[in-house]
Residue, then its C-alpha position, 0 to 999 in steps of 0.5 A: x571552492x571544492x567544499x562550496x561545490x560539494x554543498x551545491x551539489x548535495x542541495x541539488x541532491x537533496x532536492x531532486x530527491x525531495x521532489x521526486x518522491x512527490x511527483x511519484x511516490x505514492x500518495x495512497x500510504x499517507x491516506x487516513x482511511x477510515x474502518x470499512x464495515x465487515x460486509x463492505x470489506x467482504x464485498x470488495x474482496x470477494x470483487x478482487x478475488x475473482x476478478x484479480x484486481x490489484x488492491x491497495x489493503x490498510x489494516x487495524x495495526x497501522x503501519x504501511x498498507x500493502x500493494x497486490x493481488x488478493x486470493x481467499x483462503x477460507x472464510x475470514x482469512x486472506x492472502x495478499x501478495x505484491x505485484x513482484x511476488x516477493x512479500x505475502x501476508x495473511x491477514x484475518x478479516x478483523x485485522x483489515x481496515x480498508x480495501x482500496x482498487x488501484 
């Protein structure tokens, strides 16, 4: 009997769980942006940078795309910080692949 709640309660777990993160898991980091041109790219940073708007940036290498605010540090290279300030990344223009507004 105890072994037959365990399985309901693990399934309702589970599927809880599941359904979850589709309702408020982020839809943008299953997105397949394509390559944004270099002026585009540098016209929507420049945009984020003096209006601290808070970016959604892709990149060439693939893997998880970064959430924050983004301040120019010279002319081809950028600092991305999260919202919670505790992950930054800089990146060179030619290793961004998209800029996306949140």
């Amino acid at each position: 009997m105890q072994n037959k709640s365990n399985n309901s309660l693990y399934s309702f777990t589970r599927g809880a769980r599941q359904k979850y993160h589709q309702l408020f898991a982020p839809t943008f980091t299953r997105l397949n942006l394509k390559q944004m041109p270099s002026f585009q790219l540098r016209l929507f940073l420049k945009q984020a940078t003096n209006q601290r708007l808070l970016i959604q940036m892709d990149f060439n290498s693939g893997g998880e795309s970064v959430i924050g605010n983004v301040s120019q540090l010279n002319n081809e290279c950028y600092l991305i910080t999260t919202q919670n300030q505790r992950f930054t990344r800089i990146a060179q223009l030619t290793d961004i692949k998209a800029v996306q507004r949140i």
